[in-house]
C-alpha positions in Angstrom: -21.8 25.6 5.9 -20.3 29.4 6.5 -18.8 30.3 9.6 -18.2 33.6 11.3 -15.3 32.3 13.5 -13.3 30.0 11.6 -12.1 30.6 8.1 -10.2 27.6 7.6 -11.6 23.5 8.5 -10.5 20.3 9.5 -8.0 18.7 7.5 -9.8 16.1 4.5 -8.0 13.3 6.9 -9.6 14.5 10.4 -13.1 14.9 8.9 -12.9 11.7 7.1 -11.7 9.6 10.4 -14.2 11.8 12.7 -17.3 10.9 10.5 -15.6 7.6 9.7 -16.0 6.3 13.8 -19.0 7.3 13.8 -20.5 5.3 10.9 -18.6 2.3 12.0 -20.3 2.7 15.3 -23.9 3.5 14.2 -23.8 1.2 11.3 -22.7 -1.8 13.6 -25.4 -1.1 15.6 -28.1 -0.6 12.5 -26.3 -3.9 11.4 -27.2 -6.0 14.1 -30.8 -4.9 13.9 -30.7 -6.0 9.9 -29.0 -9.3 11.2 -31.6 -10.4 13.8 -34.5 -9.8 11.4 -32.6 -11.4 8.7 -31.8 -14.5 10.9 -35.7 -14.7 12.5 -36.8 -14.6 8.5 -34.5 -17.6 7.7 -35.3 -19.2 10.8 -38.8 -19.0 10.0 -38.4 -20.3 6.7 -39.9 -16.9 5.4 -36.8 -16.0 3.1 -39.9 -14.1 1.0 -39.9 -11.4 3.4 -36.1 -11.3 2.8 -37.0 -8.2 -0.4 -39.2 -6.5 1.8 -36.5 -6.3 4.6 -33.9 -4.9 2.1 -36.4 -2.5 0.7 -37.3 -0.8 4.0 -33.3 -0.6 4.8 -32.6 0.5 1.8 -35.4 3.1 2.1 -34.1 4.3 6.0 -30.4 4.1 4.3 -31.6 6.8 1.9 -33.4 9.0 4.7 -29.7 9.2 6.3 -28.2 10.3 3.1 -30.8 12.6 2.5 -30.9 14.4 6.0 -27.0 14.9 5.7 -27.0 16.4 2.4 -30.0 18.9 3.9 -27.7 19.6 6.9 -24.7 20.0 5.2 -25.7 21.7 1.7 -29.0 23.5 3.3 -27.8 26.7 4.3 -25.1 27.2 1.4 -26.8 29.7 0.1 -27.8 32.0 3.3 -25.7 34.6 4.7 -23.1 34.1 6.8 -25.4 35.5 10.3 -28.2 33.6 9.1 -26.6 30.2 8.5 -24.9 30.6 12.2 -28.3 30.8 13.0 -29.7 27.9 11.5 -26.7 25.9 12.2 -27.4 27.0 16.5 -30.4 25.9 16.4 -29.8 22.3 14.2 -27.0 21.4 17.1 -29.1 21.9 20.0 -32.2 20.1 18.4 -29.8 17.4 17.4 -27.9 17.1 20.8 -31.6 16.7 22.5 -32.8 14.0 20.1 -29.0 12.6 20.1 -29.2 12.7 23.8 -32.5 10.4 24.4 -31.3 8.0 21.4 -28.4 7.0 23.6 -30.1 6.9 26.6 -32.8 5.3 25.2 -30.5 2.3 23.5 -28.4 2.3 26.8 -31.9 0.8 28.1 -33.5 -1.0 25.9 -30.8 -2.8 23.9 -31.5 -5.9 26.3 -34.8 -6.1 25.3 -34.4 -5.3 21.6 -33.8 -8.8 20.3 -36.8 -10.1 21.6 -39.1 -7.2 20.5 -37.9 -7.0 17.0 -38.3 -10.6 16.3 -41.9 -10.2 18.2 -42.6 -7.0 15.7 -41.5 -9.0 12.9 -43.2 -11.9 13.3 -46.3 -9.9 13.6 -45.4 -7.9 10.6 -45.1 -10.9 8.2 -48.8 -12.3 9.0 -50.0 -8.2 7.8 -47.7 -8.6 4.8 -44.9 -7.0 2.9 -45.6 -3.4 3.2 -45.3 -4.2 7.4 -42.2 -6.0 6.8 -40.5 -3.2 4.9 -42.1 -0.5 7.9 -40.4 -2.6 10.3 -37.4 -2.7 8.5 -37.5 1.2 7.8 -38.5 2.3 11.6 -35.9 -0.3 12.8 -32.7 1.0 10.8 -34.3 4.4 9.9 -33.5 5.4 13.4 -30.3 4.8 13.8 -29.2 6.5 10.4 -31.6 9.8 11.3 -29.5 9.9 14.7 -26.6 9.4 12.2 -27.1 12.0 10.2 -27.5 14.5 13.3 -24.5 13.6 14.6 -22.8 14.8 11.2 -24.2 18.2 12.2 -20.9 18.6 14.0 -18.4 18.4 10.7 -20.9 19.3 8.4 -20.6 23.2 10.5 -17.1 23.0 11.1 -16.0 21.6 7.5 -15.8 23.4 4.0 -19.0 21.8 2.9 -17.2 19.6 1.2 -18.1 15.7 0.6 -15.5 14.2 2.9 -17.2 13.9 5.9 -20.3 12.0 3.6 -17.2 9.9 2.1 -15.7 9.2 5.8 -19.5 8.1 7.3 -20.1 5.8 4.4 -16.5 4.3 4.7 -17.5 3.9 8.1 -20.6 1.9 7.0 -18.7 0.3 4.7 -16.6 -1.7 7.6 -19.7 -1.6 9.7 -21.5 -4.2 6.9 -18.2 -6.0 6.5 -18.4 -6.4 10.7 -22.0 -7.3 10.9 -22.0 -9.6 7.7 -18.9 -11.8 10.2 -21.2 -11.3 12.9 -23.7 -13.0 11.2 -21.6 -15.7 9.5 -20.2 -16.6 13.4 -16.2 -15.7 12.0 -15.5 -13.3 14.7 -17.5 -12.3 18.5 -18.1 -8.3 20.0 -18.9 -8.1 23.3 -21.9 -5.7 22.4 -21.9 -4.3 26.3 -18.6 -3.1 25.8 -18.7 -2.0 22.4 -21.5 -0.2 23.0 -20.6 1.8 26.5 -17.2 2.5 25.1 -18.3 3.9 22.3 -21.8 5.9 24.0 -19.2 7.9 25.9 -17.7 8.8 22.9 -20.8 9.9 21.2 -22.0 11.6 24.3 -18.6 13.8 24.0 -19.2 14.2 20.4 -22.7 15.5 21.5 -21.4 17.9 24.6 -18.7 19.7 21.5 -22.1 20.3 19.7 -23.9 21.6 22.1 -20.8 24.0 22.7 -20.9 24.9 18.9 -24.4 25.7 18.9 -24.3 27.8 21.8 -21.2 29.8 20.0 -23.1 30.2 17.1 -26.2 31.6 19.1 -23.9 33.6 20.5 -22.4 34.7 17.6 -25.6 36.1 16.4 -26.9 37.8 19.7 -29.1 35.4 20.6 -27.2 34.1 23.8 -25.0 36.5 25.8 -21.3 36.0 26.6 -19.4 36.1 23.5 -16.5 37.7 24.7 -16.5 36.8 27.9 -13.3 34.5 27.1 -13.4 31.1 29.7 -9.5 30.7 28.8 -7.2 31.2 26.0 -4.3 29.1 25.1 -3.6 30.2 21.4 -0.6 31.3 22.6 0.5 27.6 22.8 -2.1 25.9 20.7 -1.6 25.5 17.4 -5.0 25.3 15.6 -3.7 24.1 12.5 -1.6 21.3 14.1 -3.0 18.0 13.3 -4.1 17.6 17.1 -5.8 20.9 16.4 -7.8 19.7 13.6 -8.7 16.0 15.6 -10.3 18.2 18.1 -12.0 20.9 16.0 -13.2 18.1 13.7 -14.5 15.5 16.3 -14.6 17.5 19.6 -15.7 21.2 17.9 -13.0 22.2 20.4 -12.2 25.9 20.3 -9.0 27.2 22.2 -10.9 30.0 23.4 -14.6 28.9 24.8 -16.8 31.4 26.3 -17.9 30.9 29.7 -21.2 29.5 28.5 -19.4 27.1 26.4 -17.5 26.0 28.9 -20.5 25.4 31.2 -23.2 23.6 29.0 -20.1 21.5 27.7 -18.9 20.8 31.2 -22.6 20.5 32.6 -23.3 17.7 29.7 -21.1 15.8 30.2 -21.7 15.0 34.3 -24.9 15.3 33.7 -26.0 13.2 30.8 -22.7 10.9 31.4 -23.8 9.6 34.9 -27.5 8.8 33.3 -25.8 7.1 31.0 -23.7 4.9 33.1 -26.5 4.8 35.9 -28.9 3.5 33.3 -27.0 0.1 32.2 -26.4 -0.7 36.1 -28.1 -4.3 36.9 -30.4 -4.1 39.8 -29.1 -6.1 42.5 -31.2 -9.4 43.4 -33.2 -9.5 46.5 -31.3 -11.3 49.1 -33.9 -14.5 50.3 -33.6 -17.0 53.3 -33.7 -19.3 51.4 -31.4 -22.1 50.9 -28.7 -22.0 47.9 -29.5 -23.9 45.3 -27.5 -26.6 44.3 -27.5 -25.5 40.6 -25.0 -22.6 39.5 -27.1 -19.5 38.6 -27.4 -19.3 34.8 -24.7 -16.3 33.8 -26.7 -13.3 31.9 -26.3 -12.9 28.1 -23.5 -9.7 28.1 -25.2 -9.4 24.2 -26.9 -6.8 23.4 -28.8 -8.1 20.4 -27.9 -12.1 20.3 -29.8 -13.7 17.4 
């Protein structure tokens, strides 16, 4: 995708590693739903439902491919003011949906064993078309929040196919993980796995949101593009390779605008403490009664045990 601002990209080595943690982390997590449908249909001596399970995640597998290549290749062909356009408003729809995907997984991924397993055994009394909706829906949404959060180094690469390359590395070690997972050779614990690296998407998302409103700005949509929040390109050195981590993951700029500064600032607080407030246990009621004799049963730190 054309930018105004920035004639030169991230190095082939930053966009691959950027795009490369980030389809480790999603495809773990799109793993472990494979894994725990894959385990309930062996369980349930069903392994017939096995083809339909691939086919629906082979199916949501090619929506993420697809809605990167639309992302990244879509606006090739526009002008330079229109594409900043269209890339503005991508980020900001992608931070929102990005934004509740987290949250939302922050929340449910207790429950999400239990209701997959639930959907699926429900799905293989309707028959194979179910099976492979399940499948789809299941995975489908973790690659489509994938692919928007490529949005970030498909606008600040050189349209090239590294960032594609990195992500599928990515799922690449993401299978190998999931495939040990499944065969008991190694242990995650998912709750920390999964905060740790929800922070780090949630930065990912606020260096978006501070691209798209640039590139708003950029066309004259938003106000404020020159009034400068800092500058240190005095000291900074943009090509360095700590220049290009932090353009390619972050979408950091050396010299923000104000409002860059504040919706990146103001995302982070604000969507970080709902994240973190969201995973918090509820402390039990204290009773009168008498302790049991019995140790409490500890709770399963897993998000998605099969």
């Amino acid at each position: 995708m054309i930018t105004l601002a920035d004639s030169a990209g991230p190095s082939v080595a930053t966009q691959m590693f950027g795009s490369g943690l980030i389809g480790v982390r999603e495809g773990l997590e799109a793993g472990i739903v494979v894994m725990i449908l894959v385990a309930f249909a062996v369980k349930s001596d069903r392994r017939d439902a096995l083809k339909w399970i691939w086919l629906g995640v082979a199916g949501a597998l090619a929506l993420m491919i697809g809605t990167f290549l639309i992302i990244q290749f879509g606006t090739s062909t526009m002008s330079s003011l229109a594409a900043e356009l269209i890339a503005g408003l991508a980020s900001l729809v992608a931070v929102v949906i990005v934004t509740f995907m987290v949250l939302w997984m922050r929340k449910a991924s207790a429950s999400i064993s239990g209701e997959l397993k639930s959907g699926l055994e429900n799905a293989m009394g309707a028959g194979g078309a179910a099976v492979t909706g399940l499948a789809f829906l299941a995975v489908g949404r973790e690659g489509f929040e994938t692919a928007l959060l490529m949005v970030g180094y498909a606008e600040s690469g050189d349209s090239g196919p590294w960032p594609l390359i990195g992500l599928l590395l990515g799922v690449l070690v993401a299978v190998g993980l999931t495939f040990l997972l499944y065969r008991g050779a190694i242990r995650i614990n998912f709750n920390r796995f999964f905060f740790y690296t929800g922070l780090f998407l949630i930065v990912v998302a606020a260096g978006i949101a501070s691209y798209g409103v640039h590139a708003l700005q950029v066309y004259g949509w938003l106000p404020g593009l020159h009034n400068t929040a800092f500058d240190i390109t005095s000291v900074y050195d943009q090509s360095s390779w700590y220049g290009e981590v932090l353009q390619g993951i972050f979408n950091f700029r050396p010299e923000p605008s104000w409002l860059q500064v504040i919706v990146w600032v103001g995302y982070i607080v604000i969507v970080g403490t709902a994240f973190v407030l969201r995973g918090r246990t509820p402390a039990p009621a204290k009773t009168d009664a008498p302790p049991s004799a019995a140790p409490a049963e500890a709770d399963d730190e897993t998000v998605a045990s099969s």
